[in-house]
C-alpha positions in Angstrom: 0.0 0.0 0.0 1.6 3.3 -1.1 1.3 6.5 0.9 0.8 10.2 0.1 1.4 13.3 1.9 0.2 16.4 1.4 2.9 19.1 0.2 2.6 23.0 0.0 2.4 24.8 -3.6 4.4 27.5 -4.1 2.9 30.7 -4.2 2.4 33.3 -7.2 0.4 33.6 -10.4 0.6 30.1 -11.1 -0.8 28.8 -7.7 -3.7 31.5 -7.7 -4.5 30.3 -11.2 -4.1 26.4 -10.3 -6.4 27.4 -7.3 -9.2 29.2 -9.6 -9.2 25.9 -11.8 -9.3 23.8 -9.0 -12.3 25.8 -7.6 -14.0 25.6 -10.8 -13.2 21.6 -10.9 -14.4 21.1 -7.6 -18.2 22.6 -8.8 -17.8 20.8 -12.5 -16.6 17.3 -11.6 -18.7 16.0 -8.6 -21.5 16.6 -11.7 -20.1 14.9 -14.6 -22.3 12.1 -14.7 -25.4 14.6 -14.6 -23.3 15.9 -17.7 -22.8 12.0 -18.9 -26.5 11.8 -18.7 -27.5 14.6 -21.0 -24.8 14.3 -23.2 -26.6 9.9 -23.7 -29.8 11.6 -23.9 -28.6 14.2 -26.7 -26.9 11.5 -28.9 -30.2 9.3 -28.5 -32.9 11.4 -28.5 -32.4 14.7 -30.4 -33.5 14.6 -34.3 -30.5 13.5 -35.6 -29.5 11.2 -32.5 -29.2 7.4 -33.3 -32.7 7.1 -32.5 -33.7 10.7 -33.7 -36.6 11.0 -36.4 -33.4 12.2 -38.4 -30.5 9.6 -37.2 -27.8 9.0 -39.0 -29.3 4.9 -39.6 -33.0 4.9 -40.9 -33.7 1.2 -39.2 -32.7 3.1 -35.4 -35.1 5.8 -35.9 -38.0 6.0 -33.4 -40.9 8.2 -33.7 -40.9 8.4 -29.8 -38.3 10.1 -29.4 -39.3 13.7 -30.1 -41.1 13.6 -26.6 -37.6 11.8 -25.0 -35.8 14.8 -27.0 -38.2 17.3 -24.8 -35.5 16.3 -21.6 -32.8 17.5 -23.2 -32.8 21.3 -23.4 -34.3 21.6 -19.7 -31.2 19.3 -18.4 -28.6 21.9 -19.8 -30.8 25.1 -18.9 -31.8 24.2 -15.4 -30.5 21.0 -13.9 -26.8 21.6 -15.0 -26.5 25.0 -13.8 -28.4 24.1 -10.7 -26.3 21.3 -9.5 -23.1 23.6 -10.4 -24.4 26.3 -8.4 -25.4 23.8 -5.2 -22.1 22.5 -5.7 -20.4 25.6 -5.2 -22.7 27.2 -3.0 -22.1 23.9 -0.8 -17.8 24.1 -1.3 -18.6 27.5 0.6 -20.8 27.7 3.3 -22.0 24.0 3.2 -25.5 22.9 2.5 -27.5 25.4 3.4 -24.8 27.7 1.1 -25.6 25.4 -1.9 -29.6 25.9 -1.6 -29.0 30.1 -1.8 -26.6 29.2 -4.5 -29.3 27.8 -6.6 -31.8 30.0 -5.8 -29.9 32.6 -6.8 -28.8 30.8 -9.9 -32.3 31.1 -10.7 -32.4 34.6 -11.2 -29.2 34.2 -13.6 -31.3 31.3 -15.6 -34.1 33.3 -16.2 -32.3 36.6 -16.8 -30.3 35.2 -19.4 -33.1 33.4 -21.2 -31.7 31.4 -24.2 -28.3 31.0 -22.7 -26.6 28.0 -21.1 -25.6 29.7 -17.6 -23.0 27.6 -16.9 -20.7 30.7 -15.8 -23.3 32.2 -14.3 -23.8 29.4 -11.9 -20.1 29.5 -11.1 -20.1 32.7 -9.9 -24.0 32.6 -8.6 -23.5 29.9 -6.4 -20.8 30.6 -4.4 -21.0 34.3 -4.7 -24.7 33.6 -2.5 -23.3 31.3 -0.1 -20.4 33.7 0.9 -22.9 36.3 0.9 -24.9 34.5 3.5 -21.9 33.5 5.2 -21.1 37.1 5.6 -24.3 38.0 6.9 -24.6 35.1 9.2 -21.2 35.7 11.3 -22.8 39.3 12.0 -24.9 37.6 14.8 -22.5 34.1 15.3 -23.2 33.2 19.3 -25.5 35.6 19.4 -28.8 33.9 19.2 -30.8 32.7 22.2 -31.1 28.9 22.8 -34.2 27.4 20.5 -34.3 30.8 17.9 -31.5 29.2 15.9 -33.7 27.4 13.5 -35.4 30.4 12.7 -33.3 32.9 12.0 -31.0 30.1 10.0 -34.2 29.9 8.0 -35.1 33.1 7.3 -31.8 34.6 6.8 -31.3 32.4 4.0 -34.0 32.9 2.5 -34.1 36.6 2.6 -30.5 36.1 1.1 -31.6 33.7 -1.6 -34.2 36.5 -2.3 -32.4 39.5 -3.0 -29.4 37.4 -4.3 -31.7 35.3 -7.2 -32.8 39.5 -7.9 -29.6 40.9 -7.9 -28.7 37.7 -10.3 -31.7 38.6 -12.5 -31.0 42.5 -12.6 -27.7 42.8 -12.5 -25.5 39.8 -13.3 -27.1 37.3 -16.2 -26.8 40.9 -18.6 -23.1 40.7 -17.5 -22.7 37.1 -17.8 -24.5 36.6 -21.0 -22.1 39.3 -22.6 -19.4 37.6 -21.6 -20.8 34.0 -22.6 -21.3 36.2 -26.1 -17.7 37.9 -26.3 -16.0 34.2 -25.5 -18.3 32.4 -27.7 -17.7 34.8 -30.0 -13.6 34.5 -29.7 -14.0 30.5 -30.2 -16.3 30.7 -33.2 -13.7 33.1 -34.8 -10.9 30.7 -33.8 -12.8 27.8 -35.2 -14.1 30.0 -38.4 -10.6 31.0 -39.3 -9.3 27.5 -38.4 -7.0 28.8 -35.6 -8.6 26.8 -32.9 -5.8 24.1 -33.3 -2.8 27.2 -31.6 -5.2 26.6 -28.6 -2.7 23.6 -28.0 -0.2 26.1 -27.6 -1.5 27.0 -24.3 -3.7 23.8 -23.1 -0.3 21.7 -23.3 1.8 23.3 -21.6 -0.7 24.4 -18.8 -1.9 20.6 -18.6 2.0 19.4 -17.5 1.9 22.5 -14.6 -2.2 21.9 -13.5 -3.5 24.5 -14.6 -5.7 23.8 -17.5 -8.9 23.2 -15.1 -9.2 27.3 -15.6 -9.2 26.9 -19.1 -11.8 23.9 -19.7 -13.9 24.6 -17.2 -14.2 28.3 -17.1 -14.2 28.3 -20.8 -14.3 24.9 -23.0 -17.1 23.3 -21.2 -19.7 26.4 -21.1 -19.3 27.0 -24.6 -19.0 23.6 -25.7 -22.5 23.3 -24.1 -23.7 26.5 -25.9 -22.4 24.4 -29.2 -23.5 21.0 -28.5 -27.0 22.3 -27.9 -27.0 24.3 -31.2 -25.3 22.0 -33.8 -25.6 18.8 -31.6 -21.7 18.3 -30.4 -18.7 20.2 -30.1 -15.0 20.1 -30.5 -14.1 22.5 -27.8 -14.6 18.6 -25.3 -11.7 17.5 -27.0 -9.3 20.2 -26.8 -8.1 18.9 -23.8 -9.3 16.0 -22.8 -8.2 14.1 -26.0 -6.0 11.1 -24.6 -4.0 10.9 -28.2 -0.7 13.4 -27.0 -0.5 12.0 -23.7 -0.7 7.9 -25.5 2.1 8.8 -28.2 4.5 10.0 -26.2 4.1 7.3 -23.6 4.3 4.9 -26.2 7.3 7.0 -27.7 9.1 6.7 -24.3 8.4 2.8 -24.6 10.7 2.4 -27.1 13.2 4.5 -27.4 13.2 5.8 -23.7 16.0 4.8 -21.3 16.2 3.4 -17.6 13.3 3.9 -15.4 11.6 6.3 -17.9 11.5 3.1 -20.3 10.7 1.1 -17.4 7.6 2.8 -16.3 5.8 4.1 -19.5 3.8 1.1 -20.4 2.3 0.8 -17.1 1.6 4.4 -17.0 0.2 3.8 -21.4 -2.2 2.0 -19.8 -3.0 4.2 -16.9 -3.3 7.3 -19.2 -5.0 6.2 -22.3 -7.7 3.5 -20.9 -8.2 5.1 -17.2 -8.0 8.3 -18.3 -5.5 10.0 -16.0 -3.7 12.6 -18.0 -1.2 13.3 -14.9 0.7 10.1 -14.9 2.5 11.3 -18.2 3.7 14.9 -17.1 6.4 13.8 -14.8 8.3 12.7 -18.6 7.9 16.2 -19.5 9.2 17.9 -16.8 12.1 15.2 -16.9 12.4 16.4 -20.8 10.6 19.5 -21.1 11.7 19.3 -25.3 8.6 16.8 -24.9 6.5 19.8 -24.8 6.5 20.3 -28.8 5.8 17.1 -29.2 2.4 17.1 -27.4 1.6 20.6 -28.7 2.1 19.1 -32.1 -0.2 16.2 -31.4 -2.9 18.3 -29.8 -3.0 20.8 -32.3 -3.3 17.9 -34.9 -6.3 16.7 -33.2 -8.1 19.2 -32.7 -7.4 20.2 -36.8 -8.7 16.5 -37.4 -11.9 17.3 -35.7 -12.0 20.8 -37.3 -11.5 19.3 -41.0 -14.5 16.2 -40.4 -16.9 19.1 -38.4 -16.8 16.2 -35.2 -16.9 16.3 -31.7 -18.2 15.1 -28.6 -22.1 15.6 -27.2 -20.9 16.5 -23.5 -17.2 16.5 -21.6 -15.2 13.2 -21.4 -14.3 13.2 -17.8 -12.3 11.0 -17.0 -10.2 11.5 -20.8 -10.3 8.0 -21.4 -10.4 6.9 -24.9 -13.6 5.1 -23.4 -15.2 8.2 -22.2 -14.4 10.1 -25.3 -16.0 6.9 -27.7 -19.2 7.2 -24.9 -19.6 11.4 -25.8 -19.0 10.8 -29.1 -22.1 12.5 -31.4 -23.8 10.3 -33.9 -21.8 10.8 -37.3 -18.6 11.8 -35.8 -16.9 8.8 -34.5 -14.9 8.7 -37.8 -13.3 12.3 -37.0 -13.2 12.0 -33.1 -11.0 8.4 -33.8 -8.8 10.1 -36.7 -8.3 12.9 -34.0 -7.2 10.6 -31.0 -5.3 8.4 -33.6 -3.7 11.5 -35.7 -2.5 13.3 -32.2 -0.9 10.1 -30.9 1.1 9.2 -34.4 2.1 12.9 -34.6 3.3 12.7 -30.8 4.7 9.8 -31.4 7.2 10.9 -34.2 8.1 14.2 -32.7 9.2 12.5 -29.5 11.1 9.8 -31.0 12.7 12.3 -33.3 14.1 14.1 -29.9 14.6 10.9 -27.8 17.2 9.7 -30.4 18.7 12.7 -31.3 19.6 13.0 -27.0 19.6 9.2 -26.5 23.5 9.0 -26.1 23.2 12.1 -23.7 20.4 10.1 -22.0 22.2 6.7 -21.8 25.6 8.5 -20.1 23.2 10.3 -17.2 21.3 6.8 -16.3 24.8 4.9 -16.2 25.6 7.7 -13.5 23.1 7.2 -11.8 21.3 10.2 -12.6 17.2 9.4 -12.1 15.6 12.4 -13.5 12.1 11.1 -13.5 12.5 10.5 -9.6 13.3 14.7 -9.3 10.6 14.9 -12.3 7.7 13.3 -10.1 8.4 15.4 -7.0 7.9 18.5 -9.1 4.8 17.1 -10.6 3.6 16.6 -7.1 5.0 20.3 -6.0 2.9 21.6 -9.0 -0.1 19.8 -8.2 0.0 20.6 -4.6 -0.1 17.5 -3.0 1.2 14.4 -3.7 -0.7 12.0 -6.2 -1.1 8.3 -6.1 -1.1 7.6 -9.8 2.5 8.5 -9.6 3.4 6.0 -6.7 5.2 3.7 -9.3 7.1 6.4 -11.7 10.2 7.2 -9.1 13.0 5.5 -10.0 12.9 1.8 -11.3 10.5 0.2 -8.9 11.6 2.6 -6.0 8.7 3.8 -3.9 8.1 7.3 -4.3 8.3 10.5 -1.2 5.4 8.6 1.0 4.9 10.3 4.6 1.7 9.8 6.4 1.4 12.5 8.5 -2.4 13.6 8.9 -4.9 10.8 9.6 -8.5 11.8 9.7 -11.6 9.4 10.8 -14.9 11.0 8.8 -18.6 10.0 9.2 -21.4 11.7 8.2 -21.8 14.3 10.5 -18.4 14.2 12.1 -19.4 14.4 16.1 -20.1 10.4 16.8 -18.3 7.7 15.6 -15.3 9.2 14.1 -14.9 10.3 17.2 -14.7 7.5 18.9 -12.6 5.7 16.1 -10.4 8.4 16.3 -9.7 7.9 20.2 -9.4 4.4 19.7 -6.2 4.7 16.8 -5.0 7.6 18.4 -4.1 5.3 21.8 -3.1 2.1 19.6 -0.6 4.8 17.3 0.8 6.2 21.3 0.9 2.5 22.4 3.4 1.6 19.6 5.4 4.7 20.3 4.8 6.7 16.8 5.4 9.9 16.8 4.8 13.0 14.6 1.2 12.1 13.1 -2.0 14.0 13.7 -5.5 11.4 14.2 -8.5 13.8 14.1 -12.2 13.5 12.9 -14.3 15.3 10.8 -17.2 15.2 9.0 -17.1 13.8 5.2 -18.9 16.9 4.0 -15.9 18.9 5.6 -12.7 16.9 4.4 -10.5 19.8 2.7 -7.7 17.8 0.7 -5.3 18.0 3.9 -5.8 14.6 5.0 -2.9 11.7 3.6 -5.1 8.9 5.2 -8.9 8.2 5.7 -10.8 5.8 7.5 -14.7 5.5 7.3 -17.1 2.7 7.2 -17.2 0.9 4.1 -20.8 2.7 3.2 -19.1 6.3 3.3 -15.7 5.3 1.6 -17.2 6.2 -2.3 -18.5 9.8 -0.4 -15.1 10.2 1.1 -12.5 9.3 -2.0 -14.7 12.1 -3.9 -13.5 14.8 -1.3 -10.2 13.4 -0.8 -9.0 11.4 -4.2 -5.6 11.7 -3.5 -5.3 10.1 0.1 -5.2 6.6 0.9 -9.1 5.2 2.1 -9.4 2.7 4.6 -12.4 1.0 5.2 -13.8 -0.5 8.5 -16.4 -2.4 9.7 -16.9 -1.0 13.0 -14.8 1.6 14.8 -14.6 -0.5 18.0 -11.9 -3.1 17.2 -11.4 -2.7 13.3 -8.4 -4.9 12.7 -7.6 -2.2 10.0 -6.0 -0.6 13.1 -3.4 -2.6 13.4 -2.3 -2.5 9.8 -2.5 1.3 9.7 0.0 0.8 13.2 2.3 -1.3 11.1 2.5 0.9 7.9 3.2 4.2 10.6 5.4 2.0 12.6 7.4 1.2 8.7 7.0 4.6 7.9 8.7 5.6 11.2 11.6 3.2 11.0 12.9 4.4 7.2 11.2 1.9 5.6 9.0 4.5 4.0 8.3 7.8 3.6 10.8 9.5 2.3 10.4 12.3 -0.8 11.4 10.8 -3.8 15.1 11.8 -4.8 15.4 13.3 -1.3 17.8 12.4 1.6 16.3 10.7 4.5 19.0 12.6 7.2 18.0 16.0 5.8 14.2 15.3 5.7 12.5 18.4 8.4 11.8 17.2 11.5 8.3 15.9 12.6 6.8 17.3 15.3 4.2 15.8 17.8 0.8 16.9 17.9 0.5 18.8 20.7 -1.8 16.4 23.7 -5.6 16.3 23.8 -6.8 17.4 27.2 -7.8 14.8 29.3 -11.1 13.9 29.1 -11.6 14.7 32.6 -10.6 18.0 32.9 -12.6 18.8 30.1 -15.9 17.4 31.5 -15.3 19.4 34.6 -15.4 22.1 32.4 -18.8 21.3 30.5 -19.8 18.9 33.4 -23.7 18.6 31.5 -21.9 16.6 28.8 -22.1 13.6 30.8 -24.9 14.7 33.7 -25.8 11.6 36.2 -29.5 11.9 35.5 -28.6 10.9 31.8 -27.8 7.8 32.8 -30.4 4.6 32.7 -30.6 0.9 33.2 -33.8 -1.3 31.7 -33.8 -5.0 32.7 -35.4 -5.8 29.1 -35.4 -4.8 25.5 -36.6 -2.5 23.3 -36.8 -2.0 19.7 -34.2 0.2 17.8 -36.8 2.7 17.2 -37.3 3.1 20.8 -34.5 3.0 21.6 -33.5 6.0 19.5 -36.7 8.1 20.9 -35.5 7.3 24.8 -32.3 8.7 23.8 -33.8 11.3 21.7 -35.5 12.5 24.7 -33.3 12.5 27.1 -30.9 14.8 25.1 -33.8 17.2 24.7 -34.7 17.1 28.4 -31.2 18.3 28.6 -31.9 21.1 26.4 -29.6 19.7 23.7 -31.6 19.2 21.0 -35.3 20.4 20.0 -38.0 17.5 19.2 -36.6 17.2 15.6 -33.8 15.1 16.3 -35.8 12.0 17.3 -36.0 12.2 13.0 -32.8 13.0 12.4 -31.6 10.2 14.7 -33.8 7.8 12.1 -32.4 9.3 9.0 -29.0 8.9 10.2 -29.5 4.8 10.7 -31.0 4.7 7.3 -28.0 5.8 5.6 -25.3 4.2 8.2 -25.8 1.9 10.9 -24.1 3.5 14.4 -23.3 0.2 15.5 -19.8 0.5 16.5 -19.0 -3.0 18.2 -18.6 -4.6 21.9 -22.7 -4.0 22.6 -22.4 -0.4 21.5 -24.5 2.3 19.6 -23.7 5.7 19.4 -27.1 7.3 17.6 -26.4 10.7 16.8 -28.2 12.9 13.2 -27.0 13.2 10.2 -25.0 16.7 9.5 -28.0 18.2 7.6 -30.0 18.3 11.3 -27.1 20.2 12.9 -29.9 22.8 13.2 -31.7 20.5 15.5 -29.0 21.0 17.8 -28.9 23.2 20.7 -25.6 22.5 22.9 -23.4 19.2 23.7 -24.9 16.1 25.9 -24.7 12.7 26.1 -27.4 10.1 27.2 -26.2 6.5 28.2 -28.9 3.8 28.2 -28.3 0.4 28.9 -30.4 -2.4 27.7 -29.6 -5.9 29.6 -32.2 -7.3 27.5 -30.0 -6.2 24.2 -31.5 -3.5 21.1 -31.8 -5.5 18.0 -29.8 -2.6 15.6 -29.8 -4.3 12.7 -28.2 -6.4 10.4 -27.6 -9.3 13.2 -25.9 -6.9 15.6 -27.2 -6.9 19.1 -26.7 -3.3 21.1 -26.6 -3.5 25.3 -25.2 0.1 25.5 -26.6 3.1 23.6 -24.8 6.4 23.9 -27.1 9.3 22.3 -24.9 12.0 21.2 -25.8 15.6 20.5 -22.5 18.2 19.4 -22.4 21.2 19.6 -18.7 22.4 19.0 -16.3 19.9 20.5 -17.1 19.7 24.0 -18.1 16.0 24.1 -15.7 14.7 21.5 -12.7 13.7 23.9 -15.7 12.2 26.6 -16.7 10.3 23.4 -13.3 9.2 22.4 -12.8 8.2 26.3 -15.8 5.5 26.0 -14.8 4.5 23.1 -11.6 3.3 24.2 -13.8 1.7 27.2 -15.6 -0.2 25.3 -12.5 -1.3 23.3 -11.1 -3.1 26.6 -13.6 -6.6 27.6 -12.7 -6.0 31.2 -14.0 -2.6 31.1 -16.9 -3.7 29.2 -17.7 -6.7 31.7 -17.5 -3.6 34.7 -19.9 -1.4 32.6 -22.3 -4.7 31.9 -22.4 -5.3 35.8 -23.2 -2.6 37.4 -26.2 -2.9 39.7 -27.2 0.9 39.3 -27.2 4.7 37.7 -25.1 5.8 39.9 -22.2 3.0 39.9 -22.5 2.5 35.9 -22.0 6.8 35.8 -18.8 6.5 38.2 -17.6 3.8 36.0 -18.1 5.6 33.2 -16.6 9.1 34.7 -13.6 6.8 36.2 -13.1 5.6 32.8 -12.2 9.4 31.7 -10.0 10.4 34.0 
């Protein structure tokens, strides 16, 4: 299992650009199959789709689908723009940011009548979300207890309100000029068949990450606007086309040297079938002569798909030849093939012509030793920000590449219950082992930032997690009790620790910085003398029977309301939270707590402990005796919650717990067991 480590980007005009793009990624690609969708439903359903009253093959042609075809137009209008703006509105000020994103998107939409508001969205959505953010911190703390819901509520919506007007008023005129003035610019670049310089720019800015500016901010919004009119559009291929990257892989294959030679057919296949343009741009920055090459191949691409009028329906993300063959529009898979084939031949010759003319000055620097990929895939990573795991393999000959876990984070879906516990539990097994220098926290999976090199959730939240944190390593549990995941994340930090990992690649183990601890949680103790209602005695409870999940939940439910914790909402939210993920964390234990969305059910921290000696059937064959309801409101109860869950990872603490004959000594136990 290779590791990755986050790493900081330089600053400057590059980084701020590289952000922008990433910004405008994060709203475009957690919608690409929404796109994926509309662009099937365009090549199907439209006139001249395959099964359009106009296809391109008479015996495919279906009467029906003029009423499929009616989906189309609304998808790209509404629904793209919406889920763009949620998207971004939600990146900002979470989800209540993404609903007065779209609402004000709305106003754009409408404004702009006629035109595909994809840029409007992207600046709608989380323009409204920091707006309300903005607004909101002027009375942060401010509100009395049981009031939160309501002015949440209504200052949104008064937000979304004058936000979806100022959209309408002000910004879709401003937006639709510029959608005009770009659109514009490409159709003169494509009328005058200059288009293909465009590789001129998109290459280069590819190999340093900074195209996602470019294609999203510009190449996808009017490739929508041209996909709609004329029913696909080159612009999708401008970049994404998988040709340039496949030639000079397969370029490097044979007349590459050393571990350049060594790697490029694993990374051929990586690149051209998965669709992960990045594995190839440690090459160029080992050779940056390379760079003509793939400028010549994508510029002879995009020419290809000029000359045959062909394109693609909607974006091919990943730029897999796959995805690209899935986008392609009926009648152009003859020019989008040419194009992908065209682009890797030309690549392919203008490499080789540069690899041979160097290949002597190449062969003298590998028999020195000299391993320029390994320095080429560090400043791949430096570029990117962070390190990436497609590149794992490319440093050196088979040598692991720089590999520090440093920042390990447990994430559920509302961040306050069980990755809290799971946290406390790895963070005493990693002290136990005596590793040093790494960071175990929790969060939320709606509030995972790219900082984290390691993730652990349950194996129903693991999909939702790798979307907000693709370049960290994902570990998968069962339960958070006594995962025997631990112990193989102990033994990769404990190899990691002792030089058998981790190091940068090309770097010097003896001159790597320092690591320093995290600084000490404060005991659990001291911090529920602090907040001593956390854990209050009269929240404590023994039943001699059973009881049903359900009511289960509602005791707990209303105990943490009693306690002025939570208003009567949360009983739900305490349902809707098992529905997606069961709280059974192992050892007899539940932890039912809502789901991130209810955080406005909230009120203040406290936690209710029932025990059932009859057992809680929880689902799924699991059998609960202890239920801990859990209500957060900061992090006041999260070190009292990491504190039982390290109880109930010890069977002799467990047996105590199980045998105590009242409230009062189970609460003792439990308060002993923090200090």
């Amino acid at each position: 299992m290779s590791t990755e480590t986050a790493t900081k980007a330089p600053g400057g005009l590059r980084t701020g650009v590289q952000k922008f793009g990433t910004f405008l990624s994060g709203m475009i690609m957690p919608n690409i199959a929404a796109f994926i969708a509309w662009g099937l439903l365009t090549a199907l359903f439209i006139p001249t789709g395959w099964l359009g009253v106009e296809g391109p093959i008479e015996a495919l042609r279906w009467s029906g689908s003029e009423g499929l075809a009616a989906i189309v137009d609304p998808t790209i209008f509404y629904l793209l723009p919406l889920l763009i703006a949620f998207t971004g509105g939600n990146m900002v000020y979470g989800h209540r940011g993404g609903v007065v994103g779209a609402v004000a998107t709305m106003g754009v939409i409408v404004g702009a009548a006629g035109t595909i508001m994809f840029i409007g969205a992207m600046i709608a959505g989380p323009g409204a979300a920091w707006l309300l953010k903005m607004v909101e911190k002027l009375w942060d703390g401010k509100i009395r207890p049981g009031f939160e819901m309501l002015v949440n509520n209504f200052s949104a919506g008064f937000v979304g309100f004058f936000a979806g007007l100022a959209a309408y008023f002000w910004l879709a005129p401003l937006v639709k000029g510029l959608t005009d003035v770009l659109g514009k610019a490409v159709g003169w670049l494509v009328d005058t068949g200059l288009i293909p310089l465009a590789s001129v720019i998109v290459e280069p800015a590819k190999v340093l990450f900074l195209n996602n500016a470019i294609n999203h901010g510009v190449f996808t919004p009017i490739g929508g606007e041209q996909s709609t009119a004329i029913g696909h559009s080159l612009l999708y291929l401008v970049e994404a086309n998988p040709g340039p990257g496949a030639g000079l892989l397969l370029a490097l294959t044979v007349f590459g040297v050393g571990a350049a030679r060594a790697t490029a057919p694993g990374a051929f296949i990586i690149q051209f079938l998965g669709g992960i343009h990045e594995i190839y741009f440690p090459y160029v920055l080992a050779k940056p002569i390379l760079l003509i090459a793939l400028i010549a191949g994508g510029a002879s691409g995009v020419a290809t798909n000029l000359i045959f009028n062909s394109g693609l329906v909607a974006p091919a993300s990943p730029g897999s030849i796959f995805a690209v063959l899935i986008q392609t529009a009926p009648g152009s898979h003859l020019g989008v093939i040419l194009s992908v084939v065209i682009s890797a031949a030309v690549t392919f010759v203008v490499s080789m012509l540069f690899l041979l003319a160097s290949r002597k000055r190449d062969l003298a620097a590998d028999a020195a030793g000299e391993d320029r990929l390994a320095a080429a895939v560090a400043q791949t990573e430096k570029n990117k920000g962070k390190a990436s795991s497609v590149l794992g393999g490319l440093a050196g000959a088979g040598t692991a590449t720089a590999t520090k876990i440093q920042n390990v984070i447990f994430a559920c879906d509302a961040g306050m219950g069980s990755s809290a516990m799971g946290a406390g539990v790895l963070r005493k097994k990693v002290q136990q082992a005596g590793i040093t220098g790494i960071s175990v926290t929790n969060k939320a999976i709606a509030n995972l930032d790219g900082s984290a090199d390691l993730v652990i959730t349950q194996a129903q939240l693991t999909d939702r997690a790798k979307m907000k944190e693709p370049d960290a390593i994902h570990v998968s549990v069962g339960g958070f009790m006594n995962a025997p995941e631990y112990d193989e994340v102990v033994e990769m930090l404990l190899a990691q620790q002792n030089g058998s990992a981790g190091a940068a690649p090309g770097s010097d183990p003896a001159q790597a910085a320092p690591v320093t601890d995290p600084a000490p949680a404060a005991p659990a103790a001291a911090l529920a003398a602090e907040a001593p209602e956390v854990l209050a005695r009269q929240n404590v409870r023994i039943h001699e029977g059973t009881a049903t999940r359900d009511e289960a939940l509602k005791e707990a439910a209303g105990i943490l309301e009693a306690a002025g914790a939570v208003t009567g909402d949360y009983f739900e939210a305490m349902k809707a939270r098992e529905e997606t993920v069961s709280t059974f964390m192992g050892n007899g234990l539940a932890i039912p707590h809502g789901t991130d969305a209810a955080k406005d059910a909230v009120l203040g921290s406290a936690l209710a402990v029932i025990r059932y000696d009859g057992g809680v059937e929880w689902g799924d064959g699991d059998v609960a005796t202890f239920v801990v309801g859990i209500a957060g409101k900061g992090d006041a109860h999260l070190e009292i919650l990491q504190s039982v869950a390290i109880q109930f990872g010890d069977d002799d603490t467990v047996a105590r717990l199980r045998a105590a004959e009242t409230t009062g000594e189970l609460y003792t136990l439990l308060k002993g067991g923090m200090a």
